[in-house]
C-alpha positions in Angstrom: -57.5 87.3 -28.1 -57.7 86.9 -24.9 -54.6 85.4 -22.7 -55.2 82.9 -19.8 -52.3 81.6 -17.4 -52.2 77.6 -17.0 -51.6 77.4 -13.5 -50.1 74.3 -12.3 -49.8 72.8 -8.8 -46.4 71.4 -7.7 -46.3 68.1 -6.6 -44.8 67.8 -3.2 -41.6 65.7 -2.9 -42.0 62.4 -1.1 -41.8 62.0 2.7 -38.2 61.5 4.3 -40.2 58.5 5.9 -40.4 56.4 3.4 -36.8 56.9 2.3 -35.6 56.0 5.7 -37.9 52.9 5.4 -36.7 51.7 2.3 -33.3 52.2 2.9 -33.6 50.2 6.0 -35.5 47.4 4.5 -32.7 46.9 2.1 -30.2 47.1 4.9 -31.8 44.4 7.1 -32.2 41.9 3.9 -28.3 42.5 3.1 -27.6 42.3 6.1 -29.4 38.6 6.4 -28.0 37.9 3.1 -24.4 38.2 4.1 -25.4 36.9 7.5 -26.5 33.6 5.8 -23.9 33.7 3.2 -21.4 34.2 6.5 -23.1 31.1 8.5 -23.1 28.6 5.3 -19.2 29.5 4.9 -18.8 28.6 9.2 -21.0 26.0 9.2 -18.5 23.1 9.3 -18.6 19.4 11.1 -14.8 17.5 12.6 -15.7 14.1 13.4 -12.6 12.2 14.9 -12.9 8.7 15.0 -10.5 6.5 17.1 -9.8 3.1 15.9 -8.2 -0.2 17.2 -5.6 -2.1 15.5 -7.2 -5.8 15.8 -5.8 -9.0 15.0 -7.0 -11.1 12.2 -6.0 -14.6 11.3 -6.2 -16.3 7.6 -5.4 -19.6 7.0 -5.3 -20.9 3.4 -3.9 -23.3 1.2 -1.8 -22.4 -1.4 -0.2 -24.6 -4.2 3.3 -24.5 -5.0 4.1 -26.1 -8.5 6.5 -25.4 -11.8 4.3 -23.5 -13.4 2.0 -21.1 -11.3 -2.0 -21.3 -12.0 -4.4 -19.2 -10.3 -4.5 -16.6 -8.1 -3.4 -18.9 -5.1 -0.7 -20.7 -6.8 3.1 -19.5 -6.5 6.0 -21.4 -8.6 8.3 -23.2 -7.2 10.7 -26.4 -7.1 9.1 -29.7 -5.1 11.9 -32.5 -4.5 12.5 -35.6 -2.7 15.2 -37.1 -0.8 16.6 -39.7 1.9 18.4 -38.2 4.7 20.3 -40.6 7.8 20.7 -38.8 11.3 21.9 -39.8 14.7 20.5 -37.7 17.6 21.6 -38.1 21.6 19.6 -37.8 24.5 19.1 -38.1 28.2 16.0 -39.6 29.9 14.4 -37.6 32.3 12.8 -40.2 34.7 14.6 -41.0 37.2 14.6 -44.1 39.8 15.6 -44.7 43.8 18.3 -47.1 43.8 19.6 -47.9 46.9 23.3 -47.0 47.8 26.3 -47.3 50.1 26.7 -44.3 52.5 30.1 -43.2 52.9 32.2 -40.2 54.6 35.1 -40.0 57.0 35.5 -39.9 60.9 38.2 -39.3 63.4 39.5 -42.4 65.7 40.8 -41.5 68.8 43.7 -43.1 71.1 44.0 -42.1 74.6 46.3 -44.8 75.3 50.1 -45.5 75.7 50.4 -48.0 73.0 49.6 -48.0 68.9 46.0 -49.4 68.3 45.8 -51.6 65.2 42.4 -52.0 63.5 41.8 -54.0 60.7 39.9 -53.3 57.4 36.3 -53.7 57.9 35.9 -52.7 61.7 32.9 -51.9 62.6 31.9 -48.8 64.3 28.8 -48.4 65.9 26.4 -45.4 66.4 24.5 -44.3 69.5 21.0 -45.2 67.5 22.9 -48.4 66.2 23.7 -47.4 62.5 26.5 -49.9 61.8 29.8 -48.4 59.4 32.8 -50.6 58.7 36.6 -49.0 58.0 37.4 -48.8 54.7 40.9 -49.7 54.8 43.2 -51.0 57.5 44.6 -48.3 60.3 47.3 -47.9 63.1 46.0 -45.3 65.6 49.2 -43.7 67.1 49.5 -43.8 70.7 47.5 -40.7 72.8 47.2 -39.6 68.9 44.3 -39.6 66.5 43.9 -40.7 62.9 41.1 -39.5 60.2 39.7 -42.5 58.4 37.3 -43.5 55.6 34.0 -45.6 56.7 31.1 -47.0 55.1 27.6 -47.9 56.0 27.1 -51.8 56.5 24.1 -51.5 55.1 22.6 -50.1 51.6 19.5 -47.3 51.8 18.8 -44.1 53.3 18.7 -45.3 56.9 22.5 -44.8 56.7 22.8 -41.1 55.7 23.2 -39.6 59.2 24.8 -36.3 60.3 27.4 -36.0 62.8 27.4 -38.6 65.2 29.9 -40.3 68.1 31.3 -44.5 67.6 31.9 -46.9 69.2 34.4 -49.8 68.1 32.3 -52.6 69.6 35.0 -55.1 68.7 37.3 -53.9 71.3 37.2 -54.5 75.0 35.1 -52.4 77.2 37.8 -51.0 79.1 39.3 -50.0 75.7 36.0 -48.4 73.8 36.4 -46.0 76.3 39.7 -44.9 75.6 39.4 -45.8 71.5 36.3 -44.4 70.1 35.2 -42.4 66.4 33.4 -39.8 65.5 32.4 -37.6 62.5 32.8 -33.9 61.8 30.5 -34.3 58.8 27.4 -35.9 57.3 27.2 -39.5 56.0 25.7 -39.1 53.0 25.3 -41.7 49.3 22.7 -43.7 50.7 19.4 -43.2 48.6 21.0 -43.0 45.3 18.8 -42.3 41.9 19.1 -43.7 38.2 17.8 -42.0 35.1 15.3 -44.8 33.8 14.3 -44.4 29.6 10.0 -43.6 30.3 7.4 -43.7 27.4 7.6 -40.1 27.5 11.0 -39.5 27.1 10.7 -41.7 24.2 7.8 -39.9 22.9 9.5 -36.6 23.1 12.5 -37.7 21.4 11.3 -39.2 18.4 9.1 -35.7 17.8 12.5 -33.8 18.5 14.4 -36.0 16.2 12.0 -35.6 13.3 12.9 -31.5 13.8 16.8 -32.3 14.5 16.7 -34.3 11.3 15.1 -31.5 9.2 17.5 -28.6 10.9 20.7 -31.2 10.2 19.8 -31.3 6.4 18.8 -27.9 5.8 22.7 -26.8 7.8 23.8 -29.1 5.4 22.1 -28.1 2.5 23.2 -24.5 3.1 27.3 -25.8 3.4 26.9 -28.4 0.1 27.3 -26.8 -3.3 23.9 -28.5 -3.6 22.5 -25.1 -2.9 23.9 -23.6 -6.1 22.1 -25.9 -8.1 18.4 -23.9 -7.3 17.4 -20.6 -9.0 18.5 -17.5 -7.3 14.6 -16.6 -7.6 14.2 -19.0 -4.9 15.1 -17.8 -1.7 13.3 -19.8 0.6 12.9 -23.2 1.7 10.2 -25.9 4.0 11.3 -29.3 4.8 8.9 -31.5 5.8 9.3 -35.6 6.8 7.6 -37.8 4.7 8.4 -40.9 6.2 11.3 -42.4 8.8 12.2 -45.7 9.9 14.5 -44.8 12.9 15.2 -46.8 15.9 16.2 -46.1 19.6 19.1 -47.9 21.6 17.3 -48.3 24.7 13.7 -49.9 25.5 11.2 -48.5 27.9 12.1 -49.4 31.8 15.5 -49.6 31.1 18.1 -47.8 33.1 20.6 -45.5 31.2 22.0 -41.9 31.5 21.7 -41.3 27.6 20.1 -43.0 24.4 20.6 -42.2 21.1 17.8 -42.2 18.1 19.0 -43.0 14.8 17.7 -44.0 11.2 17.2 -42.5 7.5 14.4 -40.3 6.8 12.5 -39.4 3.6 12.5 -35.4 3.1 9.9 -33.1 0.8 11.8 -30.0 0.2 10.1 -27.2 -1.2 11.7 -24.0 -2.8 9.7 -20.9 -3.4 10.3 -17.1 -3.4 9.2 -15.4 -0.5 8.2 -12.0 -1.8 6.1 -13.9 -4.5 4.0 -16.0 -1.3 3.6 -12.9 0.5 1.8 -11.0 -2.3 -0.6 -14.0 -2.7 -1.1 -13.9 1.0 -1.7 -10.3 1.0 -4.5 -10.5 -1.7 -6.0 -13.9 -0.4 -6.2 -11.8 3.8 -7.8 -8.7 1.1 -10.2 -11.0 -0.3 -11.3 -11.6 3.5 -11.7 -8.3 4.9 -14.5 -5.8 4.6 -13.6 -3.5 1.7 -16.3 -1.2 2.8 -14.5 -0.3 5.8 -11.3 -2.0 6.8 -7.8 -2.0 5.5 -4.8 -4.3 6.2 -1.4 -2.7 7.6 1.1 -5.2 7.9 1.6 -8.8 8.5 2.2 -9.5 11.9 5.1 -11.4 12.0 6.1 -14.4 9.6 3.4 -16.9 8.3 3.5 -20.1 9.3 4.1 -22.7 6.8 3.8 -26.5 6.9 3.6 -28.8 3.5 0.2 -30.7 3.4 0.4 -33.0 1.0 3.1 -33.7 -2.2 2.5 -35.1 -4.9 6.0 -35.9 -6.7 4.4 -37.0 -10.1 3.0 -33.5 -11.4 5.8 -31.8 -8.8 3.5 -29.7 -6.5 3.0 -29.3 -2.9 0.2 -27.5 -0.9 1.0 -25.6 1.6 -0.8 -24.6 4.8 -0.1 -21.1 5.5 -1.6 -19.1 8.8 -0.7 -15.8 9.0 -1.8 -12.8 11.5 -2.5 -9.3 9.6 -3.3 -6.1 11.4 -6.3 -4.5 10.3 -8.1 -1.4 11.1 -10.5 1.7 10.0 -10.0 3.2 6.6 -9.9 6.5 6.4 -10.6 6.0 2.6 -13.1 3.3 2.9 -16.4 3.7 0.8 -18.9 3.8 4.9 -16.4 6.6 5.6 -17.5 8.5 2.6 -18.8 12.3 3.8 -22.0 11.7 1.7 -22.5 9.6 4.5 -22.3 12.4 6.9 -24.3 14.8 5.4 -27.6 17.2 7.5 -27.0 14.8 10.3 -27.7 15.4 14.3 -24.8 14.1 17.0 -27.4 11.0 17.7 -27.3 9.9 14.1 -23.8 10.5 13.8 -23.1 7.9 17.0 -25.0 5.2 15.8 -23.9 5.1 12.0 -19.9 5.4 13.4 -20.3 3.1 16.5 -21.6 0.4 14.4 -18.5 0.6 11.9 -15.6 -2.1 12.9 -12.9 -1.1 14.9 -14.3 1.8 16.3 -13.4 2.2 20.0 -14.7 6.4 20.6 -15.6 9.0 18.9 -15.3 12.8 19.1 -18.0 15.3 17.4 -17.4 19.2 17.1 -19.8 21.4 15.6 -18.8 24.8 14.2 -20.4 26.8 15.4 -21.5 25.1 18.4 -24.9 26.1 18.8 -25.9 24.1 15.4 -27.2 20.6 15.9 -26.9 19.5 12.3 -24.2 18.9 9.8 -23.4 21.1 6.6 -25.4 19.7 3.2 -22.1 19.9 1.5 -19.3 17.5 1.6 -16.4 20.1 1.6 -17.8 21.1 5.0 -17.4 18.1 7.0 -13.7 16.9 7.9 -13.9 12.5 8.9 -10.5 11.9 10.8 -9.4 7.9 11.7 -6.8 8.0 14.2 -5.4 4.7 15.0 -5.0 3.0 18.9 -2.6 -0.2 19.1 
């Protein structure tokens, strides 16, 4: 038997190399895993949108009966009644009348002996303006006496300021010695009426129709009248149906005051307020753009007038205008961020530019050097802020 050795070769153990380059390898692909999984978690969009508050006006009709019907219906109590007022007033017009010009002067004596002049002397300016005494005078001797004149004739020719007289009815030798003259101005010579115009007339009956409605509403409110209504109606619009008045004074005709007077026919309409300002809400809701806008508040009170009445069936429609303030919604459906998504800044501008309201917009990319928004919506942050 003969015994052989199996002889084997060793096989040599692999090269360092290719360790290092697998090791390596699998270090740079980790390394661009995390780095992607780091950039998707960065990569975010803020896109701040500022937004006016604009003005928008509605005007509708709504119906106010017994029993409400319809979305722009509200219930409510429509009566009638007669009402009698009486209302002052002044015309404004006013008309030159002529007048007598009056004031005062001082006579002078320079002589020994008491000077007697009767009433209705005349005394006589420089430029021949002609004034009479008002009542009869005794001048003392080397004395003086004030006095009341007036002008001899009507009109503003008369109202003159301080001036020298003469008495002409006394001798020469004595106007030197007895003469007038005033301190102040003469003055009452273009006097002015008030005169009733078609304007003033005008005016006034429009102002009596709201006197009269004011008057029965203050005494509506006093009478136990008001107790009578159901507490669920807290508000109340009078409107004049009809009036037969008449004034106490014509066109032309000269007056300082006229009165207006006569009985008037009142629509009086009670409603709850709270119940007309949740129909006006949804009817200025139904005339917005859902997609984007939202209402904030009324802006002030509506304005309410009654249209038409129609006492058989007990309704009225009213004509309300009101001003709501509307802006951006934050919420609205074109502010969805699926609307937002792998976007550049250009598209970004025109899709927000073009929504209502918008006045500017600012766009930050995280990080900055992207150009495109995220693919995911919990990456991108929309912010309306609001402008008055």
């Amino acid at each position: 038997m003969i015994t052989r050795r199996l002889s084997t070769r060793p096989i040599p153990p692999p090269p360092v190399r290719l360790y290092r380059t697998v090791a390596l390898t699998f270090l740079f692909i980790t390394i661009v895993l995390l780095g992607f999984v780091i950039f998707a978690m960065l990569k975010k969009t803020e896109i701040i949108i500022m937004a006016r508050e604009d003005t928008k006006s509605v005007k509708t009709i709504i119906t106010a009966e017994q029993q409400k019907q319809g979305v722009k219906s509200i219930n409510s109590i429509v009566t009638s009644t007669q009402f009698y007022w009486l209302e002052k007033y002044t015309p404004t017009a006013v008309k030159n009348v002529p007048s007598t010009s009056k004031g005062q002067v001082i006579i002078y004596n320079k002589t020994n002996e008491n000077q007697i002049l009767v009433k209705t002397t005349r005394l006589l300016t420089p430029n021949n303006v002609l004034f009479r005494l008002s009542d009869r005078v005794i001048i003392p001797a080397n004395g003086q006496l004030t006095a009341d004149v007036y002008a001899d004739k009507s009109g503003s020719t008369s109202d003159i300021g301080p001036s020298q007289f003469t008495i002409p009815g006394l001798s020469t030798e004595k106007q030197k010695l007895i003469y007038a003259e005033s301190k102040t101005a003469m003055v009452g010579g273009s006097g002015t009426t008030k005169v009733v115009s078609e304007s003033d007339l005008k005016a006034a009956e429009m102002d009596f129709m709201e006197k009269t409605k004011q008057a029965f509403l203050d005494k509506f409110v006093s009478s136990n009248n008001s107790k009578t209504t159901s507490a669920d109606f807290d508000q109340k619009i009078v409107n004049v149906t009809s009036q037969h008045i008449s004034p106490s004074a014509k066109i032309g005709q000269e007056t300082n005051e006229f009165t207006i007077s006569g009985t008037s026919t009142l629509t009086v309409v009670f409603y709850n307020r709270q119940e007309l300002i949740e129909t006006l809400n949804k009817e200025i809701g139904s005339n917005i753009d859902n997609g984007s806008e939202k209402i904030l508040s009324l802006n002030g009170e509506p304005q309410i007038s009654i249209e038409s009445v129609d006492l058989s069936n007990a309704n009225a429609r009213l004509s309300v205008t009101a001003q709501a303030l509307v802006t951006l919604d934050a919420n609205a459906p074109l502010l969805s961020k699926e609307n937002f998504l792998n976007k550049n800044k250009s598209e970004l501008e025109r899709y927000i530019v073009g929504l209502p309201h918008v006045i500017s917009m600012n766009i930050k990319f995280t990080p900055s050097w992207i150009t495109k928004t995220p693919g995911v919506p919990d990456k991108i942050k929309v912010i309306v802020k609001n402008v008055k």
